[in-house]
C-alpha positions as CSV (number, residue, x, y, z in Angstrom):
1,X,-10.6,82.6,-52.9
2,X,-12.7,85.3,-51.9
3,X,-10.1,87.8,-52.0
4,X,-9.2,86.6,-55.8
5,X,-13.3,87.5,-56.7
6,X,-12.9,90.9,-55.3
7,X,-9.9,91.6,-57.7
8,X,-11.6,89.8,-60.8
9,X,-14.5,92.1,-59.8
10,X,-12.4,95.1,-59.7
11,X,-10.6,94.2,-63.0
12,X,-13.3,93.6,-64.8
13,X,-15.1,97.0,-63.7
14,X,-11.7,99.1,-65.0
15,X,-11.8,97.5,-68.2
16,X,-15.9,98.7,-68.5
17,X,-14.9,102.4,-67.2
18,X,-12.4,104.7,-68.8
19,X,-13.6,107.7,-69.4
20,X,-12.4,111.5,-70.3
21,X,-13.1,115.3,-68.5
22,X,-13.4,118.1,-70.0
23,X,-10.3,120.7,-70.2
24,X,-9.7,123.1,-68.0
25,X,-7.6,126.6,-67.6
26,X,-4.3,124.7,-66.4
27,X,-3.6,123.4,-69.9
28,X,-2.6,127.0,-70.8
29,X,-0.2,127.4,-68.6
30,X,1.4,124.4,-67.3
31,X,2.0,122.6,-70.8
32,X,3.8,126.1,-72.9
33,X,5.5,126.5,-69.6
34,X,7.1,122.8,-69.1
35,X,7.6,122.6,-73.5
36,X,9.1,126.3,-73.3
37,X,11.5,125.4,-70.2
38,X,12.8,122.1,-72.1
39,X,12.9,124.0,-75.8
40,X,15.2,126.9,-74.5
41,X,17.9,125.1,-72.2
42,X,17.2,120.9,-72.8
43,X,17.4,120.9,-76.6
44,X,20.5,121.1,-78.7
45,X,20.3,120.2,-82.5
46,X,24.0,120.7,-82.4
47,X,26.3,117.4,-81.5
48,X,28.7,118.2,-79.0
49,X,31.7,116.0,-77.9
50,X,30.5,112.9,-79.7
51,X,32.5,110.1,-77.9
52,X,35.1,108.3,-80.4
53,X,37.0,105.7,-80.7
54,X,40.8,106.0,-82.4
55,X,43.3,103.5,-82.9
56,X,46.9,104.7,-84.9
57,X,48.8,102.1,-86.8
58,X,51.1,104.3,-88.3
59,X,53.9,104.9,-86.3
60,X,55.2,108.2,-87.5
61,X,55.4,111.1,-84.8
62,X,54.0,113.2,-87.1
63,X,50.5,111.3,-87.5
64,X,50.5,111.0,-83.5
65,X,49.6,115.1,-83.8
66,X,46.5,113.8,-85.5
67,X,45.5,111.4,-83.1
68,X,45.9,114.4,-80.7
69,X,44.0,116.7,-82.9
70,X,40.4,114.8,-81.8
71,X,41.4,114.9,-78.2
72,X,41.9,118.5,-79.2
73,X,38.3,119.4,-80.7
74,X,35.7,120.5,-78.8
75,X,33.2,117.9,-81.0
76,X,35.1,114.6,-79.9
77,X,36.3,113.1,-77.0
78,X,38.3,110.7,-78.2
79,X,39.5,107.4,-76.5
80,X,42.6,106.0,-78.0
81,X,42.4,101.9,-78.3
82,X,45.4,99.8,-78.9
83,X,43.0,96.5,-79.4
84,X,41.1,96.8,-82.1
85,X,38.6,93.9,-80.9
86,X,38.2,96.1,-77.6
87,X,37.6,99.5,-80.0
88,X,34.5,97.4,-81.5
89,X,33.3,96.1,-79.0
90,X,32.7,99.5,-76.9
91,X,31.0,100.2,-80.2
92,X,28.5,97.4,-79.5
93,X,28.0,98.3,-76.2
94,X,27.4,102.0,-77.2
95,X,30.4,103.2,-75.0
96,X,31.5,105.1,-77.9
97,X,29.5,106.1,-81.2
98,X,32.6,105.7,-83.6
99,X,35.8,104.8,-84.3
100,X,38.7,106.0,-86.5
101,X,41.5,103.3,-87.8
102,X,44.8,105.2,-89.1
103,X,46.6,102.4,-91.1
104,X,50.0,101.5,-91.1
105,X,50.2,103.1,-94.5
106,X,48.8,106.8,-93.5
107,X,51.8,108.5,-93.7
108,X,53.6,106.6,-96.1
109,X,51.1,107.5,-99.1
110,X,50.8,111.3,-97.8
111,X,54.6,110.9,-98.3
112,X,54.1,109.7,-101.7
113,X,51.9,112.6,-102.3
114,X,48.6,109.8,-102.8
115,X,45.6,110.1,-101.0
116,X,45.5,108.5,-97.8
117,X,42.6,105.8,-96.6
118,X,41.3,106.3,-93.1
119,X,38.6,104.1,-91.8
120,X,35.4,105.4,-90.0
121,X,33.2,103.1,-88.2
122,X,30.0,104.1,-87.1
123,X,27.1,103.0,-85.1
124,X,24.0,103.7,-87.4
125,X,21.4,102.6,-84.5
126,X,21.7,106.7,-84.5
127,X,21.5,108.5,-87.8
128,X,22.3,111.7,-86.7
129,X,25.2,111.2,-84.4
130,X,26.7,108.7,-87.4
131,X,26.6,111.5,-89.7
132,X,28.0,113.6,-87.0
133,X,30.9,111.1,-86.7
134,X,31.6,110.7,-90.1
135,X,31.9,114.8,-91.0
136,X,33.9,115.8,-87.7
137,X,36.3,112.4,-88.8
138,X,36.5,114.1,-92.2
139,X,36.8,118.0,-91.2
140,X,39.0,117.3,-88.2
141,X,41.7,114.9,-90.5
142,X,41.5,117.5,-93.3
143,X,42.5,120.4,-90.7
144,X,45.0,118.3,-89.9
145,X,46.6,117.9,-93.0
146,X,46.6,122.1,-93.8
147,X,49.3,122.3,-90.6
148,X,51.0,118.9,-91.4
149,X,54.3,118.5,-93.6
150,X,52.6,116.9,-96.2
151,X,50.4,119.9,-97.1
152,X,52.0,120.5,-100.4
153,X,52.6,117.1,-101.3
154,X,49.6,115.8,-101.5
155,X,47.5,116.5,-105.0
156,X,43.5,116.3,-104.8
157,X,41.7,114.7,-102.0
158,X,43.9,114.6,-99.0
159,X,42.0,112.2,-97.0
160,X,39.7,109.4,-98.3
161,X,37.5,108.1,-95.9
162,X,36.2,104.5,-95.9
163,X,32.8,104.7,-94.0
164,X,31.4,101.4,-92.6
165,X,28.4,101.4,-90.9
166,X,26.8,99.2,-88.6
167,X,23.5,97.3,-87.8
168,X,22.0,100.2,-90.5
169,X,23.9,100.3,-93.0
170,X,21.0,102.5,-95.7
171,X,21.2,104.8,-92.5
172,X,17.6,104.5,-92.7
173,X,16.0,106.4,-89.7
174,X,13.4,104.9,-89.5
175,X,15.1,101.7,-87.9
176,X,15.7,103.2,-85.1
177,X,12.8,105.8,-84.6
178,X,9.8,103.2,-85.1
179,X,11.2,101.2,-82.1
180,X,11.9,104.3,-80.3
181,X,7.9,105.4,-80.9
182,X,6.9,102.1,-79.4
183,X,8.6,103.7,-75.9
184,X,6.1,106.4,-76.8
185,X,3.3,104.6,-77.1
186,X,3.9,102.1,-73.7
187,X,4.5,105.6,-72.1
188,X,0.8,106.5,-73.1
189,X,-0.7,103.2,-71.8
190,X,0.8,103.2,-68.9
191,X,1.0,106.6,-67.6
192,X,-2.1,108.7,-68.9
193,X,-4.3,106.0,-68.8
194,X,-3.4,105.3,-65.5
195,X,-3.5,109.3,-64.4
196,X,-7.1,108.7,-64.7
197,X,-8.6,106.2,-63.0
198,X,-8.4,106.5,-59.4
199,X,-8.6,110.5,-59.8
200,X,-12.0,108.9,-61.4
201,X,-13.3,107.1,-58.5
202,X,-12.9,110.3,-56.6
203,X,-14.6,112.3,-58.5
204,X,-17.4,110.1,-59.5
205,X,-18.2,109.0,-55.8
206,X,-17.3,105.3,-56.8
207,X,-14.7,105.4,-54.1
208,X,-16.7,106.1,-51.3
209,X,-18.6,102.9,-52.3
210,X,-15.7,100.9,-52.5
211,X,-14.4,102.2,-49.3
212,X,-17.6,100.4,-47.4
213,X,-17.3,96.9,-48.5
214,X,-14.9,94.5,-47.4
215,X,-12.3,95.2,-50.4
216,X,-8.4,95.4,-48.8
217,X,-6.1,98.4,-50.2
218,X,-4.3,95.5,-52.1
219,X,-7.0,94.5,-53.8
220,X,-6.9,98.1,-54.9
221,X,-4.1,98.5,-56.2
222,X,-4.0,95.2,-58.2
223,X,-7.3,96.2,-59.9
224,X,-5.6,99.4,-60.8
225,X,-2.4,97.5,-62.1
226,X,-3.7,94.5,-63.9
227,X,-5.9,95.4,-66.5
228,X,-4.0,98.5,-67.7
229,X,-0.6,95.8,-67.7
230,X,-2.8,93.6,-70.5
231,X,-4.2,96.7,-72.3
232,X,-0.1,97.8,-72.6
233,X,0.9,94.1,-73.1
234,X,-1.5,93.8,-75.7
235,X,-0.7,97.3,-77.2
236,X,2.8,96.5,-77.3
237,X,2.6,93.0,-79.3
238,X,0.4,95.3,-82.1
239,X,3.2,97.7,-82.3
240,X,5.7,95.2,-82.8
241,X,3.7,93.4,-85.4
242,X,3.5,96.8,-87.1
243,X,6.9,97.2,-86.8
244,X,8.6,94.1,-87.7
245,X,5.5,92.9,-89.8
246,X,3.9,95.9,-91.8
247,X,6.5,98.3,-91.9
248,X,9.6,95.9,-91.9
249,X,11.7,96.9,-89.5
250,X,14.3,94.4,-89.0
251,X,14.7,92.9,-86.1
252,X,17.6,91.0,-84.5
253,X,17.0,90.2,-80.7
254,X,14.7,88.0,-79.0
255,X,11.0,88.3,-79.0
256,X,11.0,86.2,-75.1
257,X,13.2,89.5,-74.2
258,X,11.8,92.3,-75.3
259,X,8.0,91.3,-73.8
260,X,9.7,90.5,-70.6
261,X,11.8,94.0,-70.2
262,X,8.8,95.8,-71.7
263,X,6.8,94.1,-69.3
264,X,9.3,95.5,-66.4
265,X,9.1,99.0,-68.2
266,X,4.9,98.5,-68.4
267,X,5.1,98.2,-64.8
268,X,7.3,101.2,-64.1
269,X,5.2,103.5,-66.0
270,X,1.6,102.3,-64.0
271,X,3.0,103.1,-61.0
272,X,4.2,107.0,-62.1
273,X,0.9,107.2,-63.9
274,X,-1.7,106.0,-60.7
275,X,0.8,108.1,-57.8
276,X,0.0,111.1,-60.1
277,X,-3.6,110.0,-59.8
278,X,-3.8,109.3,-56.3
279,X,-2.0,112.5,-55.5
280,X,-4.5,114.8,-57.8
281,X,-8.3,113.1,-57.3
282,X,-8.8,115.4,-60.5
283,X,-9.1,113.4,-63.8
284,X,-7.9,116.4,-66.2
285,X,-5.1,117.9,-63.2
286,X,-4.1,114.5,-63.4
287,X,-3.8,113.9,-67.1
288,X,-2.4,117.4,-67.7
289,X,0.8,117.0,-65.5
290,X,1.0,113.1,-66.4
291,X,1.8,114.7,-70.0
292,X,4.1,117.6,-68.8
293,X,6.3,115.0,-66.8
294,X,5.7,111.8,-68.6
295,X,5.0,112.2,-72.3
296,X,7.0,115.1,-73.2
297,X,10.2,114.5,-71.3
298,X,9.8,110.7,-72.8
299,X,10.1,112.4,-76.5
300,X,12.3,114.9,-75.7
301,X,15.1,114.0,-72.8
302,X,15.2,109.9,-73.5
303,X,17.6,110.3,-76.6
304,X,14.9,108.8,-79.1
305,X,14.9,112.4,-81.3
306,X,18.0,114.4,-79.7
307,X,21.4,113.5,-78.5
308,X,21.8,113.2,-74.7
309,X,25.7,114.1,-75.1
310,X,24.5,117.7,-76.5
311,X,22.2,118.6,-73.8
312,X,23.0,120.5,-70.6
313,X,24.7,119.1,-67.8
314,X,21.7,119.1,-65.8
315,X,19.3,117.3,-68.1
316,X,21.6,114.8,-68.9
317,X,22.1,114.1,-65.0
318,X,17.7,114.3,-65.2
319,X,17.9,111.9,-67.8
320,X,19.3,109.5,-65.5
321,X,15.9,109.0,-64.1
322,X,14.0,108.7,-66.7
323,X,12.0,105.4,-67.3
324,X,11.9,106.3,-71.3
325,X,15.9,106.6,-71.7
326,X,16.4,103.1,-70.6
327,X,13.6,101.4,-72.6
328,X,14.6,103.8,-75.9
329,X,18.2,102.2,-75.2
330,X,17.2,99.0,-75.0
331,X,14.9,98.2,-77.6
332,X,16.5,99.9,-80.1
333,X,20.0,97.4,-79.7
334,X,17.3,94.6,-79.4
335,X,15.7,95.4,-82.8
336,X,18.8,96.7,-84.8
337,X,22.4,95.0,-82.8
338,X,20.4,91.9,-81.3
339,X,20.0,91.0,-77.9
340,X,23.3,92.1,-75.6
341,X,22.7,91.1,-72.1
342,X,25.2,93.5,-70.6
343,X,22.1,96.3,-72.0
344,X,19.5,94.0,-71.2
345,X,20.9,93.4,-67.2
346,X,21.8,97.2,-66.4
347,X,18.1,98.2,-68.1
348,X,16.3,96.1,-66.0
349,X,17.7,96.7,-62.8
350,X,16.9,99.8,-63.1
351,X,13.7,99.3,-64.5
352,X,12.6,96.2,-61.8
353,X,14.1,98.8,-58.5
354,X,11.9,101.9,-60.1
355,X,9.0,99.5,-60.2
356,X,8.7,98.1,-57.2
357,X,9.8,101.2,-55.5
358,X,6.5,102.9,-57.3
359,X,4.4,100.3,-56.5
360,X,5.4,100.6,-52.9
361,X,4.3,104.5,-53.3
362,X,1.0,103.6,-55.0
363,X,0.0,101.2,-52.4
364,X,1.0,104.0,-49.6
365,X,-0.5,106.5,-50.9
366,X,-4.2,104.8,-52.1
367,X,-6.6,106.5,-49.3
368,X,-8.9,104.3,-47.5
369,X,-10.4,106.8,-46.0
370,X,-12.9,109.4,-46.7
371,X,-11.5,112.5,-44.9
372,X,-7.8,112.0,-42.9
């Protein structure tokens, strides 16, 4: 009973106390040096091997060279599907960010000298990489044609494409980038808040009077965690009224799910945030690198506004470690496909083993002592 009044106490004192420094010379360096280091070799507007889906109905040898001409480009890596229900369902699972269906038909109406139909399926939770599955469909198919047999048979449009696009079908961006700026925003909460306040304590001599009472290194920690989990929490129910409310974002998943994953991501990102701060003991040190490691990788190596797949090797294996990158991935199938537990399981491993694992750092590394 006691112990729960210390933590009350110490709650209730972070939620009085949050408080900014003044700047100092390292944000000329370190910031242009981290953005400048992930603009030249993490970024890539270009979409390379986009992974696709292609499934051949037509049995003619001839269209086979087609099915080989994706394989062949260096903007696809194709994966050839006999089942069609297995082809759509690595689309739902984002295994694959398109598919092509050659109809039985294909090389009957090139024959014939008609246009052909060829249907592209896309996965519009991306807007970019649809439109990049849609044109290297088109461009690759039309190549194809200019070294096939039925080059001078066919008369005006050799290919038509039927495009079909999924869970956004306007290809509306903003469907999937509001969601993906809620990541942003529970990135924020829980990491640059949290940067500050024991770097705080330290420098405002409150530490050294909390280090002579009687409070435990728990009690600590939990009075760091707590009240910066509600003020996320909280945050995140206001985004998500803004989005699905004010802005109309649809939104297909389940409301019980997304709190309790963004609760597991919440959690990560505290722990990131007060390591930082009990590493630095400098409020604006702290705050500085919390946004040279946190925020910016968060916007630009999590997939929200660039596609992983186009990126070096190296960042994409960095990615892999990156709290951001599972969130973005989840919550945008939760708003636009619906809930798919397959995402929601691997996601919050992930996101419950990074947790605990930080919170078993930030209880290590919270001093006790005034000098060691």
């Amino acid at each position: 009973m006691k112990n729960n009044r210390i933590v009350f106490a110490l709650i209730k004192k972070e939620f009085l106390q949050i408080l900014r420094d003044p700047s100092s010379i390292i944000i000329a360096f370190l910031l242009p040096l981290i953005s400048i280091v992930i603009y030249m070799y993490g970024i890539n507007l270009d979409s390379v091997k986009v992974v696709m889906g292609i499934k051949n109905d037509d049995a003619n040898p001839e269209v086979q060279t087609l099915v080989k001409s994706f394989g062949h480009s260096k903007y696809v890596n194709s994966i050839v599907y006999d089942n069609m229900t297995e082809m759509t369902d690595a689309i739902v699972r984002s295994k694959i960010k398109g598919a092509v269906v050659i109809p039985n038909d294909f090389s009957t109406k090139l024959s014939r000298g008609q246009s052909a139909d060829m249907l592209v399926i896309t996965d519009g939770s991306e807007v970019n990489t649809a439109n990049y599955v849609q044109s290297y469909a088109t461009q690759i198919a039309n190549n194809w044609l200019q070294t096939s047999r039925y080059k001078y048979l066919v008369k005006g449009a050799a290919v038509t494409p039927e495009i079909r696009t999924w869970y956004n079908q306007g290809s509306n961006s903003h469907y999937f980038i509001l969601p993906g700026s809620i990541a942003i925003s529970m990135t924020l909460i829980g990491m640059l808040l949290t940067a500050l306040v024991i770097a705080r304590e330290w420098e405002r001599g409150t530490m050294e009077a909390l280090l002579s009472t009687q409070v435990k290194k728990i009690d600590i920690v939990l009075g760091k965690y707590i009240p910066y989990f509600v003020l996320g929490m909280v945050s995140m129910a206001f985004n998500v009224f803004l989005c699905v409310g004010i802005f109309r974002i649809p939104f297909r998943g389940s409301f019980l799910v997304l709190f309790a994953v963004s609760g597991l991501f919440l959690f990560t990102c505290l722990g990131i945030g007060l390591i930082i701060s009990s590493k630095l003991k400098n409020q604006f040190l702290a705050s500085q690198v919390t946004l040279g490691v946190g925020l910016l990788p968060s916007m630009l190596l999590s997939g929200l506004m660039f596609p992983i797949n186009s990126m070096p090797v190296i960042f994409q294996w960095l990615t892999y470690i990156l709290p951001p990158k599972y969130f973005i991935t989840f919550i945008e199938s939760e708003f636009m496909a619906g809930t798919i537990f397959e995402i929601v399981i691997i996601n919050s491993i992930f996101l419950t083993v990074l947790g605990l694992l930080l919170f078993a750092v930030v209880y290590n590394s919270t001093d006790m002592r005034l000098e060691k």
